[in-house]
Structure formats: structure tokens, C-alpha cells
C-alpha positions as a Markdown table, in Angstrom:
| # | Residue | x | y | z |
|---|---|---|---|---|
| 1 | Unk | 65.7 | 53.1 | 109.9 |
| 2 | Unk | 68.5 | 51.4 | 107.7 |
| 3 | Unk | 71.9 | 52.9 | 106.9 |
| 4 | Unk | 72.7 | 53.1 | 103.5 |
| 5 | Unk | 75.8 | 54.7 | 101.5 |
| 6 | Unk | 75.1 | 57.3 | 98.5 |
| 7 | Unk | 78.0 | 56.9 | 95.7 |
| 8 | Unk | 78.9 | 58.6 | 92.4 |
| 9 | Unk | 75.2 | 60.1 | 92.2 |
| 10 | Unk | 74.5 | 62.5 | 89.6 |
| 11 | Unk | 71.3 | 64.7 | 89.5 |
| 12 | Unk | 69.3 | 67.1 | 86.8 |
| 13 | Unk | 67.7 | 69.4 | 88.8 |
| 14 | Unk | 65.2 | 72.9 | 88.8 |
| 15 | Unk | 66.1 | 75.1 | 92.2 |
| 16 | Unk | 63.7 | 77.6 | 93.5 |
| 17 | Unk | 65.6 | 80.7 | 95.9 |
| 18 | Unk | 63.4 | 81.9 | 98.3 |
| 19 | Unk | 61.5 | 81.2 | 101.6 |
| 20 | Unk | 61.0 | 77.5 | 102.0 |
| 21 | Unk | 57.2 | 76.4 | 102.0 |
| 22 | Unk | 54.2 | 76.1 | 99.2 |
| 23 | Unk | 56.6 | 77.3 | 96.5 |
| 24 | Unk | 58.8 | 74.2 | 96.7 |
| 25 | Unk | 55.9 | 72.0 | 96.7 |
| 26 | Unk | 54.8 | 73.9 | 93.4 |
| 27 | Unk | 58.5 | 73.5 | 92.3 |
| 28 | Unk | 58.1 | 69.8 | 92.7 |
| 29 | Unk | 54.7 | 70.1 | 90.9 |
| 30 | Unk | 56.4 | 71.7 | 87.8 |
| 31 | Unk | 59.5 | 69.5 | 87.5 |
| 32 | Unk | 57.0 | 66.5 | 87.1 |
| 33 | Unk | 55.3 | 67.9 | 84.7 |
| 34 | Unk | 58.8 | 69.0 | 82.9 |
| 35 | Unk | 59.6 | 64.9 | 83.0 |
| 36 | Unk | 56.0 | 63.9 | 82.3 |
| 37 | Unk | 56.7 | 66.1 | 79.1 |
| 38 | Unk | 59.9 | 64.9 | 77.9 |
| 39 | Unk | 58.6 | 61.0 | 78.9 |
| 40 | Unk | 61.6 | 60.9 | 81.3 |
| 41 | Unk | 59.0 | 60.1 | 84.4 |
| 42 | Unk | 59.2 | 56.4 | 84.5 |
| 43 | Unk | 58.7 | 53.6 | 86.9 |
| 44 | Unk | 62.3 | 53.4 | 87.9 |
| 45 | Unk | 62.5 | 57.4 | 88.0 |
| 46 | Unk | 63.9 | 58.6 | 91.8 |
| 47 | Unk | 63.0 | 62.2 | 92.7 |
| 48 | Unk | 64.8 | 64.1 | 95.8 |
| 49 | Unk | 64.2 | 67.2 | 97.3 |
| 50 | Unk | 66.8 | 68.8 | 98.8 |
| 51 | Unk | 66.6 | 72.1 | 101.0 |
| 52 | Unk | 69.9 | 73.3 | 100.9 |
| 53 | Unk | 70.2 | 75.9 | 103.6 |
| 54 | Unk | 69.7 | 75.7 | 107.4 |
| 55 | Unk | 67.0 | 78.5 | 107.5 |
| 56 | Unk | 68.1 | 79.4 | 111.0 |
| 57 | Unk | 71.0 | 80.3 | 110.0 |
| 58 | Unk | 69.8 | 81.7 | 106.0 |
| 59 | Unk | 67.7 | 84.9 | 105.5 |
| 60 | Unk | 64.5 | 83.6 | 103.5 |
| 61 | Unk | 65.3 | 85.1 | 100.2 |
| 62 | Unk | 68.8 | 83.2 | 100.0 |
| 63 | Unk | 67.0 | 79.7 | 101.2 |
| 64 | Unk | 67.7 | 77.5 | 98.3 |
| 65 | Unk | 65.5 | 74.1 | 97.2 |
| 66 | Unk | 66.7 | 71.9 | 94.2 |
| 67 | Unk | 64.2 | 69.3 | 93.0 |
| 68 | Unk | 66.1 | 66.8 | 90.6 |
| 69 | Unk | 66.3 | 63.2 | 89.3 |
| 70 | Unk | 68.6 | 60.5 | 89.6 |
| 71 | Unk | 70.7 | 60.4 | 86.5 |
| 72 | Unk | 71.2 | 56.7 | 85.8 |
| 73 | Unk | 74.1 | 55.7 | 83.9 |
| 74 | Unk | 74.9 | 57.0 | 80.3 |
| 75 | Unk | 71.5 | 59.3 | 80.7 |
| 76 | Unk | 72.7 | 62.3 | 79.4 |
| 77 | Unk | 68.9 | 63.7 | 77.6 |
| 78 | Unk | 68.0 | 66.7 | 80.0 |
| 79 | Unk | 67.7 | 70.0 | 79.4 |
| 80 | Unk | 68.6 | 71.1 | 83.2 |
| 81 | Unk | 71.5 | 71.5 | 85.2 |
| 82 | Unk | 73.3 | 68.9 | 86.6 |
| 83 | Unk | 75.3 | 68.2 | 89.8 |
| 84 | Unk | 76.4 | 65.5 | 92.1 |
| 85 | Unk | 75.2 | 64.5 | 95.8 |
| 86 | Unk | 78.1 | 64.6 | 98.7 |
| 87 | Unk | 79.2 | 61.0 | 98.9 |
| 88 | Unk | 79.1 | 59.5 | 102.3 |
| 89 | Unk | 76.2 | 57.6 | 104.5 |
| 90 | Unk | 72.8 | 58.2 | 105.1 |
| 91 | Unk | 70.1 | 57.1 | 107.5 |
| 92 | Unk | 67.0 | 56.6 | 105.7 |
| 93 | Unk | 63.7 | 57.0 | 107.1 |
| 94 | Unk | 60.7 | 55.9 | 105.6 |
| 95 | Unk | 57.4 | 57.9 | 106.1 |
| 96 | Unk | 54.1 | 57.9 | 105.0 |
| 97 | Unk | 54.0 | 60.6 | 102.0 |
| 98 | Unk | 50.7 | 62.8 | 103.8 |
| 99 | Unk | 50.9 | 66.1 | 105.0 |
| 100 | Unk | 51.0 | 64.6 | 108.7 |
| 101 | Unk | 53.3 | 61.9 | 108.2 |
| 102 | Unk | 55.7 | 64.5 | 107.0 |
| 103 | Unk | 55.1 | 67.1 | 109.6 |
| 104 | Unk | 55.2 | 64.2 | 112.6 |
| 105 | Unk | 58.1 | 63.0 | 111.0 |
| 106 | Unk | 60.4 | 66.6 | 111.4 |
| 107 | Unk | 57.8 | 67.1 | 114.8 |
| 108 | Unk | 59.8 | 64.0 | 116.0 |
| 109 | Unk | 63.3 | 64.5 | 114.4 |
| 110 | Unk | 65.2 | 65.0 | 117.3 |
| 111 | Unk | 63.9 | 62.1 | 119.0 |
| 112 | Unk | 64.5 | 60.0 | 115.7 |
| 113 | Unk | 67.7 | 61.0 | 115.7 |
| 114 | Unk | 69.2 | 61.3 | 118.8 |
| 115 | Unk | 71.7 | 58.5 | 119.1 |
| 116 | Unk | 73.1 | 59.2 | 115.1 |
| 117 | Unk | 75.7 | 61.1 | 114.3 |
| 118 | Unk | 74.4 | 63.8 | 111.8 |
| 119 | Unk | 76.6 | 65.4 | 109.8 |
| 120 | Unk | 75.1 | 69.3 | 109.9 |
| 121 | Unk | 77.5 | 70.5 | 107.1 |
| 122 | Unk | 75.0 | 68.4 | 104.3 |
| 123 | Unk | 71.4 | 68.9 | 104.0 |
| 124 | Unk | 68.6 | 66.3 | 104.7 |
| 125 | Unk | 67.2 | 64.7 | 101.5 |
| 126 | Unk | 63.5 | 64.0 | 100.7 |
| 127 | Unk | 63.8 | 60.7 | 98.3 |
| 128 | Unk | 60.7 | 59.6 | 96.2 |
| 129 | Unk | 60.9 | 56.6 | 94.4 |
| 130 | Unk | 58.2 | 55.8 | 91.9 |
| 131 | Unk | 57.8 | 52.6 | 93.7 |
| 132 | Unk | 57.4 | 54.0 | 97.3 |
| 133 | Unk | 55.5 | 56.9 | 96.6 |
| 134 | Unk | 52.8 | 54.5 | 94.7 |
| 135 | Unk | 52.8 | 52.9 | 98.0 |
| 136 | Unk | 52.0 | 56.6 | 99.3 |
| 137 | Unk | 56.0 | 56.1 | 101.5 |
| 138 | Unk | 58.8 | 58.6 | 100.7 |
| 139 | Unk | 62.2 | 58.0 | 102.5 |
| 140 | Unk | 64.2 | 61.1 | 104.2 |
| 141 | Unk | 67.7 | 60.5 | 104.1 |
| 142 | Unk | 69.5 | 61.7 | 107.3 |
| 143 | Unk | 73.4 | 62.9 | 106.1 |
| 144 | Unk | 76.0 | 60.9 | 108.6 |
| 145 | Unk | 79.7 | 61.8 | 109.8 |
């Protein structure tokens, strides 16, 4: 785990509403394709997923998931929405991007987590970089007080 600080980060992004589970893998599915399409999927490209609501505390058919890309600077040539990620400090974990290193990794999150002080009030964002995910890593990035 490293500690890293997100600043002045933009994102274009396609959000799904609705019950968190295959659908937001799907919605990751199409937004790839949508950059594939306009050649905006490149080797530098950075994808995050970002479940927005607690869904504890969220009835399923209000759980929002955004799936957008880092919007470097001057890059102004999507068709999408566009917002900016809370500024502040994150605690990156990198896992192995399978079906069981994801599940062990939110299996073991309390654990992982226990001695950070998580900031509840942001979500918890899934980062895949071109270069990690060809290394079959993604990174979770842990939102800190």
C-alpha cells in the first residue's frame, strides 16, 4: 500500500443507476468499446470505476456507478459528461485484476484497512491503468481524512 494525493483531476464518464453487480461490469464493457471507437483507448489511457453510494445505506435502484477516463490536460474531444474527483489522499492498493483477487481483496478490507483513517463521506475508486491492467494489476484507491 502507498499513499498517494489525487489533484485537479477531471473525468468523462458513462453512469449506470441501479443495483450494483453484472451491469457495471457491462457498463465498463461498453465505455471501452465507446473509447476503442473514437481511438481515445491508448496506452497512457486510466480508467476508474467509481461506486458512488454506500448500498447499505442506498435502495438498489438509486445505487449509482460512473465509469470514466482521466482527462489529461487540454483534452477536451469527448462526447460524455464530465466532472472532477474530490481532491485529497488516497491509499492505493494494488490487486490482481481476477474475479478472486478482487473479491479477496473487499473479503479482506477491513483487515487492510484497519489502522487508516478512511474518509466514509467519498467512495472507493477502482483505477485501471493500461499499463497495470496489461500486467493483469488494477489498484483500489482507499479515500483518506
Amino acid at each position: 500500500m502507498i499513499i498517494e494525493e489525487f489533484k485537479g483531476i477531471d473525468i468523462a464518464y458513462m453512469r449506470r443507476i441501479g443495483k450494483y453487480g453484472p451491469e457495471n461490469k457491462q457498463l465498463m464493457e461498453n465505455f471501452k468499446a465507446y473509447l476503442k471507437q473514437n481511438n481515445l483507448f491508448k496506452n497512457d489511457t486510466t480508467i476508474l470505476g467509481i461506486a458512488m453510494d454506500n448500498p447499505i445505506q442506498t435502495p438498489a435502484e438509486k445505487q449509482r456507478y460512473d465509469v470514466g477516463i482521466i482527462i489529461s490536460d487540454g483534452e477536451k474531444q469527448f462526447d460524455l459528461p464530465t466532472r472532477k474527483i474530490t481532491n485529497g489522499h488516497y491509499a492505493i492498493f494494488e490487486v490482481t485484476h481476477t474475479t478472486e483477487g478482487v473479491s479477496r481483496f473487499w473479503k479482506n478490507i477491513q483487515n487492510l484497512t484497519i489502522n487508516l483513517p478512511i474518509d466514509n463521506t467519498r467512495p472507493i475508486i477502482e483505477r485501471y491503468s493500461f499499463s497495470k491492467v496489461s500486467l493483469h494489476l488494477c489498484e483500489f484507491c482507499i479515500p483518506l481524512r
